[in-house]
C-alpha positions in Angstrom: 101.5 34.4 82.8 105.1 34.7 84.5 105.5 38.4 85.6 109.0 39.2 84.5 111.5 42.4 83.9 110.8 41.7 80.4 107.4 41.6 80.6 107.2 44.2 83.0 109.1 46.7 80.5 106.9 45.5 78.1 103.6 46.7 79.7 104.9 50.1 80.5 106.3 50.8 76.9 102.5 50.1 76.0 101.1 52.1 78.6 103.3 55.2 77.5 102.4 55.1 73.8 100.3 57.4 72.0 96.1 56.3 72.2 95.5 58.8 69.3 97.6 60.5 67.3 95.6 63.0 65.6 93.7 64.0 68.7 97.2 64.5 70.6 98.6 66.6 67.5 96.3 69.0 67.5 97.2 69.9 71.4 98.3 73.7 71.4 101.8 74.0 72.7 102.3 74.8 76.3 103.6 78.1 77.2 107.5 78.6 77.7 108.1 78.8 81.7 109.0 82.0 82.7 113.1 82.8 83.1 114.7 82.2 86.4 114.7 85.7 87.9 112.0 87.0 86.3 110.0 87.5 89.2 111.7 89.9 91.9 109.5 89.2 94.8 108.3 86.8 96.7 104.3 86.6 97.2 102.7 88.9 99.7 103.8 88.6 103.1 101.1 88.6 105.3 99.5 86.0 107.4 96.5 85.8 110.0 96.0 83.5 112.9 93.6 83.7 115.4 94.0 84.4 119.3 90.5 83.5 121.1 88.2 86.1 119.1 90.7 88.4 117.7 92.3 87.8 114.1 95.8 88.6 114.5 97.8 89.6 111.1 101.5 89.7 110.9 102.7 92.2 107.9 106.3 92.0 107.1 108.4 95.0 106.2 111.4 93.1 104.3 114.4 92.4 105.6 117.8 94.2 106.0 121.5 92.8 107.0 123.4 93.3 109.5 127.3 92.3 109.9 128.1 90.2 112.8 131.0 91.8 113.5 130.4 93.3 116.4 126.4 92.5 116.8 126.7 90.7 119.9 128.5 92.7 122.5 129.6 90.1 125.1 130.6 86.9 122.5 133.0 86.6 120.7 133.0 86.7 116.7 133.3 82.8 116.8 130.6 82.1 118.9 127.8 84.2 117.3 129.2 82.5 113.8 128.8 79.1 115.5 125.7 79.9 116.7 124.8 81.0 113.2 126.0 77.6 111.7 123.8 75.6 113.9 120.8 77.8 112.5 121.7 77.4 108.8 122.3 81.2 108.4 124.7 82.9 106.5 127.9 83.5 108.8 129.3 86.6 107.8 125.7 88.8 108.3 122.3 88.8 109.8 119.1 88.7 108.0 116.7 90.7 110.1 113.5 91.0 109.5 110.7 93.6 110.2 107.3 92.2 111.2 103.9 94.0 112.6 100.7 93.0 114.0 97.3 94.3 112.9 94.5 93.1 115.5 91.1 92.9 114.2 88.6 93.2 117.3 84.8 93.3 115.6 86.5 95.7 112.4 88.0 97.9 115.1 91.7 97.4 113.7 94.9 97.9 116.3 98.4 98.1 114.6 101.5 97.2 116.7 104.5 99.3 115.4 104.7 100.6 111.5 108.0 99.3 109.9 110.4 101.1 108.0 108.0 104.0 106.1 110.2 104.8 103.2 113.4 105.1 105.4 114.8 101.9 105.5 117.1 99.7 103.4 116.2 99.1 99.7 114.9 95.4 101.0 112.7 97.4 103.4 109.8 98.8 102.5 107.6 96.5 101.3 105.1 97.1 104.4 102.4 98.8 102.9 102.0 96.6 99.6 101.5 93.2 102.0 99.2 95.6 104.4 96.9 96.5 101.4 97.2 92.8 100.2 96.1 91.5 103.4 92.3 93.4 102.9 93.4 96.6 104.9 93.4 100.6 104.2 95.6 103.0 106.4 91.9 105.0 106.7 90.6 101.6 108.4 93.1 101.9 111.7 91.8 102.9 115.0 94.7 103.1 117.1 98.7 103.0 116.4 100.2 101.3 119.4 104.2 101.9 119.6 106.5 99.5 121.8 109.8 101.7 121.3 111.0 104.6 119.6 113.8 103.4 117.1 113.1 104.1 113.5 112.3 100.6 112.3 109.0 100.8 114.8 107.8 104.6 114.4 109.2 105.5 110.7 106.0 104.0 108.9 103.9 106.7 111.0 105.3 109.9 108.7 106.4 109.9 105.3 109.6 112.0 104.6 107.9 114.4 103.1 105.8 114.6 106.3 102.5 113.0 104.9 100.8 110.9 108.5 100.5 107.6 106.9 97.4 106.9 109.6 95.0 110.0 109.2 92.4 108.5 111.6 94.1 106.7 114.0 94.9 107.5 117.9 98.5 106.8 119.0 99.4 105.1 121.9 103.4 105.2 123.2 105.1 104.3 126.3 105.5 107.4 128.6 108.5 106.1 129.9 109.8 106.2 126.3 108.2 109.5 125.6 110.0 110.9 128.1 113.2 109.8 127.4 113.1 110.6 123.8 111.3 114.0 123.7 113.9 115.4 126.6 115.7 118.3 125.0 118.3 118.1 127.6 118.8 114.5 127.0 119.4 115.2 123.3 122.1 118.0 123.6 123.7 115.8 125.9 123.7 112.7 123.4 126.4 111.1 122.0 126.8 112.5 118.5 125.6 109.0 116.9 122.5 109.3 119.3 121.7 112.3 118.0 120.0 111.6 114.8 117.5 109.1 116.7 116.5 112.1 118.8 116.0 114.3 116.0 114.0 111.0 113.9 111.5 110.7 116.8 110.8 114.6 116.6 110.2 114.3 112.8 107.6 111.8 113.4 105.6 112.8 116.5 106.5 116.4 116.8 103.5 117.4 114.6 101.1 115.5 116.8 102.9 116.1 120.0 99.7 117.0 121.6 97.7 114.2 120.7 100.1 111.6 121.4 98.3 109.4 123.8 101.1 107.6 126.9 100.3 105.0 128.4 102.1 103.3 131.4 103.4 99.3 132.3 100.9 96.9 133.4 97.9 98.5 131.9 95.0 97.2 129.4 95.3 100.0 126.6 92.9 98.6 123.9 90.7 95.8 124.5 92.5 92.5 125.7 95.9 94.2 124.8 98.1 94.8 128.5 101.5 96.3 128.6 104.4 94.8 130.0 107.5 96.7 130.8 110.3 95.3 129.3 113.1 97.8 129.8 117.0 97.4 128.3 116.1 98.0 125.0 115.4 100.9 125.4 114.1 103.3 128.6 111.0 102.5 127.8 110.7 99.6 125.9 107.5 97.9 125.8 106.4 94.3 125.2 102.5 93.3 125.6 100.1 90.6 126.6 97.0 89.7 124.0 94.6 87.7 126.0 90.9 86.6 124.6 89.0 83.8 125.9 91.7 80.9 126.5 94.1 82.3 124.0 97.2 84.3 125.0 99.7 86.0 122.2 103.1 87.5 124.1 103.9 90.3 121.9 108.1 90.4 122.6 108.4 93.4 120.7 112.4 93.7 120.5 113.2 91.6 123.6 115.1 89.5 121.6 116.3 90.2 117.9 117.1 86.9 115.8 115.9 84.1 118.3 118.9 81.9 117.1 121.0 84.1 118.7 119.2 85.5 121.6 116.7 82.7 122.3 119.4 80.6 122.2 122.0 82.4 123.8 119.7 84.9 126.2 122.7 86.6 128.1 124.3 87.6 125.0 124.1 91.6 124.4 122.7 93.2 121.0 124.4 96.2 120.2 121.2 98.0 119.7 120.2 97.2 123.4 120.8 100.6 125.1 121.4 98.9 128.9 122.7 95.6 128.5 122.4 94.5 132.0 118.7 95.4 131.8 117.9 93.8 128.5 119.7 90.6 129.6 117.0 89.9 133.0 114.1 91.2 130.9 114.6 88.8 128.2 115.2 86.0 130.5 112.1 86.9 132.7 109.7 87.1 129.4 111.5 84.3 128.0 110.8 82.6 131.5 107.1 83.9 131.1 106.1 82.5 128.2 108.1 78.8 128.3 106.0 78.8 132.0 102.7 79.6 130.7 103.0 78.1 127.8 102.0 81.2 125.3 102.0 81.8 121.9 104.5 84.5 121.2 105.3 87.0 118.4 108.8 89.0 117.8 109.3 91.8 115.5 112.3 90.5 114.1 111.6 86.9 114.1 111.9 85.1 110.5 108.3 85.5 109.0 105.8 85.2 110.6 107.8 85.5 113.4 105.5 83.7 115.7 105.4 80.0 117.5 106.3 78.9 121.1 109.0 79.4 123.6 110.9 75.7 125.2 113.8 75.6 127.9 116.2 74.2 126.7 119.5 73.9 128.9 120.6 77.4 130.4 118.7 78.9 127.2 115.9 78.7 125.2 113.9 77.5 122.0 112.0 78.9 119.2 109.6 76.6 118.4 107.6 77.8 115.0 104.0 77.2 114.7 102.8 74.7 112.6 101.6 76.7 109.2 98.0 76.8 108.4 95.8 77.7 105.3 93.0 78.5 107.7 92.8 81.1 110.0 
C-alpha cells in the first residue's frame, strides 16, 4: 500500500476512536484542577547536598525587596538596572533572599545563622516551617554559629516575646563582632539609624551574655568548620571554610549580597556594607579564593539554594549554580 496524507489521517482517526464504549462510560469523572492561586506557597524550601562526610542543608527564610535606588553606593541607578536586565530580574527592586545552613556531622547538627525569627518582612519567615520539613527539631541543635550581627542572621535566635528558639544549643559569634556591637560607648555614640541595630543585638544575646561563646579568625570552631575574616560588612564579619575529606564548601556569609550584582560587579558598594573600602578587597580576595581553588561556595542571600561555583570572568566574576540533584 502507498503511504499517503490520506491514508495517514486515515489511520490516526482509527487509532483515536473509542475500543469500548461501555467500559469508557462508566469512567468516573476526573476531578476539577485546582484554581490558579489557590495554593499561596511554594513547596518546602530546603535542600541537602553533601560535602565529603557532612550533609549540608540549606533552609530558606523567604525573601524580601529591596529598591535599587540607592542599593549600590558607587554605581549609578543605570548601571545596577543594566546589570539587573542582563540577569532577568525585575529593574525597579531586589529580590533578596535569606538562606541558612544546617551541617549534620554523625546527628551532631551545626546551624549557620537563624533567618528572620518573626521580625522580618511578611515574605520572611518561613524559616522554621522548611527547617521542620527538612527532618529537623530546634531541640536537635548543638551549636548556633553566627557570621555577623544584623538582624536577618541573629533574629531567629529570640522570639519577640523573648522565647530562645534553640534551648540546647551553644552559640558561637565572632569576638570582633561581639565587641563592636555590645560596646555601650559605641552605641551612645551611633548614628540615630544605628541605634536600633545596637539595641536588636542586646534583645537577642543580652539574656545569654554570659554564655555566648567568641571565637576568633582563622580558627576550627566545630569540626571541619574554620573561620575566615572577612571584614567590611561589618567589624567583624565572618565567612568560613567547610572542609571533609576532598570536599570544600566556602561559606561567603554576606560577602556579596545578590551575585548578579556583586559577583558580577565586585567593586560596587552595598549600602548595608558598613566600610566599603574593606568589603570591596574582602570580596575580591574570597572571590579570588574560591575561583583559584576551585570550591564549592554558599551565600546567604544567593537565589535558593544559593550555592554552586565561583569563574573569572573579565575584571569580575561568575556564579555558576550547581547542577540540581534528587540525591544527596
Amino acid at each position: 500500500m502507498t503511504i499517503t496524507r490520506r491514508t495517514i489521517i486515515a489511520g490516526t482517526a482509527l487509532a483515536a476512536a473509542p475500543l469500548g464504549g461501555p467500559v469508557l462510560a462508566q469512567t468516573a469523572p476526573s476531578s476539577p484542577a485546582p484554581a490558579q492561586g489557590s495554593a499561596s506557597r511554594q513547596a518546602p524550601g530546603f535542600y541537602r547536598y553533601k560535602v565529603g562526610d557532612i550533609e549540608v542543608t540549606a533552609v530558606n527564610d523567604g525573601f524580601a525587596q529591596r529598591p535599587l535606588e540607592g542599593f549600590v553606593r558607587n554605581a549609578e541607578l543605570s548601571q545596577v538596572q543594566q546589570a539587573m536586565q542582563e540577569a532577568f530580574l525585575p529593574a525597579n527592586a531586589l529580590p533578596i533572599t535569606f538562606n541558612t545552613l544546617v551541617l549534620n556531622q554523625g546527628g551532631r547538627l551545626t546551624l549557620i545563622d537563624t533567618g528572620n525569627g518573626d521580625m522580618g518582612a511578611p515574605t520572611t519567615g518561613r524559616w522554621m516551617a522548611n527547617f521542620r520539613a527538612a527532618g529537623f527539631d530546634p531541640a536537635q541543635v548543638s551549636t548556633v554559629v553566627i557570621s555577623h550581627f544584623h538582624g536577618d542572621h541573629i533574629n531567629g535566635l529570640r522570639l519577640k516575646d523573648g522565647t530562645a528558639v534553640f534551648p540546647n544549643a551553644e552559640v558561637m559569634v565572632p569576638a570582633a563582632e561581639w565587641a563592636f556591637w555590645m560596646d555601650d560607648a559605641r552605641m551612645n555614640q551611633a548614628p540615630e539609624g544605628m541605634k536600633g541595630a545596637f539595641q536588636g543585638v542586646r534583645r537577642v544575646f543580652g539574656p545569654i551574655a554570659g554564655a555566648v561563646k567568641r571565637y576568633d579568625a582563622d580558627k576550627e570552631i566545630v569540626p571541619g568548620l574554620t573561620s575566615i575574616a572577612a571584614p567590611g560588612h561589618t567589624p567583624g564579619h565572618t565567612a568560613y571554610m567547610l572542609s571533609s575529606g576532598s570536599g570544600k564548601l566556602m561559606i561567603m556569609s554576606d560577602t556579596t549580597n545578590h551575585p548578579a550584582l556583586f559577583v558580577r560587579n565586585p567593586d560596587w558598594a552595598a549600602v548595608f556594607d558598613m566600610d566599603a573600602d574593606q568589603a570591596r578587597a574582602t570580596r575580591r580576595r574570597l572571590l579570588d579564593m574560591a575561583a583559584s581553588e576551585r570550591a564549592q561556595v554558599a551565600f546567604y542571600h544567593a537565589p535558593f539554594p544559593a550555592t554552586g561555583h565561583i569563574a573569572k570572568d573579565g575584571n569580575g566574576f561568575r556564579f555558576v549554580p550547581m547542577q540540581w540533584s534528587p540525591a544527596v
